[in-house]
N, C-alpha and C positions, 0 to 999 in steps of 0.2 A: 800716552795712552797705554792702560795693560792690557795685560793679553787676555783677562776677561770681560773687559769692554769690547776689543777686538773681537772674541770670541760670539759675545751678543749680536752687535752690529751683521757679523756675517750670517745667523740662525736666522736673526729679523728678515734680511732680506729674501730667506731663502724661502721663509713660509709665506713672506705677504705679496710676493709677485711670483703669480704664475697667469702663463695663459691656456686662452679656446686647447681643448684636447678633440678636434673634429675630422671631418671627414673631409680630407684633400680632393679626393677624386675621384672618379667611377667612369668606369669603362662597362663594355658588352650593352645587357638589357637591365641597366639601372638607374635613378635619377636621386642625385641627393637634393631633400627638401628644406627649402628652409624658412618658410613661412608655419611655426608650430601650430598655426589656428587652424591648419587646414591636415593635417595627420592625427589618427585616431588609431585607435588599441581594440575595437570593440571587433567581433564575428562578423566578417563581408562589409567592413568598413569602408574601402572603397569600392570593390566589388566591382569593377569596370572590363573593357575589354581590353584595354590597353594590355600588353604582358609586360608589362613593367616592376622590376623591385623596387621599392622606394626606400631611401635612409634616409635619419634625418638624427641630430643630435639632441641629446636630452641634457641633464646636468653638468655643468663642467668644472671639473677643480674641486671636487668637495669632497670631504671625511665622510665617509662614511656612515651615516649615524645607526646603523645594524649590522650585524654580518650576513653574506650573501653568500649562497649557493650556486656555483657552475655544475654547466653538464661538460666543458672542456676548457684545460688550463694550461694546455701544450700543443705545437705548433707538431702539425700531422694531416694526413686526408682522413675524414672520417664519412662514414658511410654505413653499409649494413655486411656484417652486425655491427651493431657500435653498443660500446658499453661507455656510459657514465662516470667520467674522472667521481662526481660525486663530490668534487674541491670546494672550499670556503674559503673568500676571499674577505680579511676578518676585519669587521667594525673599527674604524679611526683610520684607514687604510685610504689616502687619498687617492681619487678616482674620477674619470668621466666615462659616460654612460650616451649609448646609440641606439636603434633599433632597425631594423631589417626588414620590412613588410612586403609581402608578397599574396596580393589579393587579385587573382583576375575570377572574370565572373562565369568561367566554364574550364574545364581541365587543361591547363595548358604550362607548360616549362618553359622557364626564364635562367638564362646565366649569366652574371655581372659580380665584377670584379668592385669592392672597396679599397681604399687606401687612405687610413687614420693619421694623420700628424705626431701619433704616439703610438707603443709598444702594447697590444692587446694581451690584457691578463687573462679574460676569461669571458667563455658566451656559453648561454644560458639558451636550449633550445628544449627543454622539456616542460611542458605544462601539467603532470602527474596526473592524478586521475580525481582529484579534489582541491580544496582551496587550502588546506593546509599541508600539500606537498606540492603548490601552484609555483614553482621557484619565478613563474614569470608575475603574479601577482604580492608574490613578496617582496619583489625588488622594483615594482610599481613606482615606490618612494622615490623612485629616480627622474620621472616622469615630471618635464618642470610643469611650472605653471601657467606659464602663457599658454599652452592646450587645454582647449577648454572643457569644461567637467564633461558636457555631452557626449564627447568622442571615447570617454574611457571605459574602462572594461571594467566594473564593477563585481562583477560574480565571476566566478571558474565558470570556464565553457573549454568542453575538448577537444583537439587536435588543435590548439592555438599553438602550438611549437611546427619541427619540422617532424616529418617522419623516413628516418634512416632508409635506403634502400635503391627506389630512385632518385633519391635527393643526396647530394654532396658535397659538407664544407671543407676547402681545402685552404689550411691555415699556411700558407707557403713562406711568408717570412715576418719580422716581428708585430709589422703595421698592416699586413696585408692579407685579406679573406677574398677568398673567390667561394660566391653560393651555387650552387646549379637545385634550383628548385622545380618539383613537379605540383601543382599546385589546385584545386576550387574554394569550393566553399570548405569551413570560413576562411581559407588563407593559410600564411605559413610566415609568425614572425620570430625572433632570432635576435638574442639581446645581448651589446657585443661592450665589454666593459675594459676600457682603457687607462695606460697612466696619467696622472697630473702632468701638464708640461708647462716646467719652468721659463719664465720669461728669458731672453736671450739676455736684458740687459743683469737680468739676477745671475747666471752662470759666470758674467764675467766680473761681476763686484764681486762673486765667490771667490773666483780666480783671483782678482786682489786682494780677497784679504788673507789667505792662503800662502800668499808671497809676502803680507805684511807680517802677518806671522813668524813664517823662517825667516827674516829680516831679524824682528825683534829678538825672536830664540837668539840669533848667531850673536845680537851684541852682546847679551846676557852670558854669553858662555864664556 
């Protein structure tokens, strides 16, 4: 075999098995969801008394097909003031995609801890003040399909993000966001965009062929 059949074999594996890029775990006041028919995007969508955050995961594994806009792209406490990385995280860029929901149905503060399977590149918590600076309706597209058309957020509406001050994400290490949300009507959600994660069995047929590689190099030499 040469070393650019070698070389194919190992590219092949590396693009066509990957796995879920989800949400492991949660701690404090959060619950991650995972029936999509029942989480929705629209203003006072659950709107309950519960104080509960809720995640749940949206697309997983996929390119990109736009570039997207974050409001943060590096691990830090952010709070008030906070200003806007303003980052793009650029089209063809494989990724999976969360969302953060915090809806109770009178003023009340919720903090809970996520923890993703993968390394988070960038979350998105401004909704701007129209549909064409909406970073959280432009990346919409991430939004799979099993949630049904009903629940989604069709038009700009504002304060669907967080608001800096009493609210605080504090990105502590690569997979891991802790919210402290102050919250009513409509809510406060938070769109948290992670790596593709390669299957275990694709890292180590990497790792063979990498070895098959310098194998063949060294006869050839």
């Amino acid at each position: 075999m040469n070393l650019k059949r070698i070389c194919g074999i190992s590219a092949g594996l590396a693009v066509a098995s990957l796995s879920n890029a989800a949400i492991v775990s949660v701690s404090g006041q959060g619950l991650h969801m995972t029936n999509l028919a029942n989480v929705g995007y629209k203003a006072n969508f659950f709107n309950d008394s519960a104080t509960v955050i809720r995640g749940w995961d949206e697309v997983q594994n996929v390119a990109l097909s736009q570039t997207i806009e974050v409001d943060i792209n590096a691990m830090g406490v952010y709070q008030n003031p906070f200003t806007s990385a303003n980052a793009e995280i650029s089209r063809g860029t494989m990724v999976s995609s969360h969302t953060l929901y915090f809806d109770p149905n009178q003023s009340r503060r919720g903090v809970a801890t996520f923890t993703f399977d993968a390394a988070i590149i960038g979350i998105i918590t401004s909704e701007g003040n129209a549909a064409s600076n909406d970073r959280f309706m432009k990346s919409d597209f991430l939004i799979p399909g099993a949630v049904p058309a009903a629940n989604l957020a069709t038009t700009h509406y504002n304060a669907r993000g967080i608001e800096f001050g009493p609210e605080v994400i504090t990105w502590s290490t690569p997979n891991v966001l802790t919210v402290d949300l102050s919250a009513s009507s409509p809510g406060d959600q938070i769109r948290v965009i992670t790596q593709a994660v390669p299957e275990p069995g694709t890292i180590a047929a990497l790792g063979l062929g990498a070895l098959v590689l310098v194998r063949r190099k060294r006869q050839l030499v």
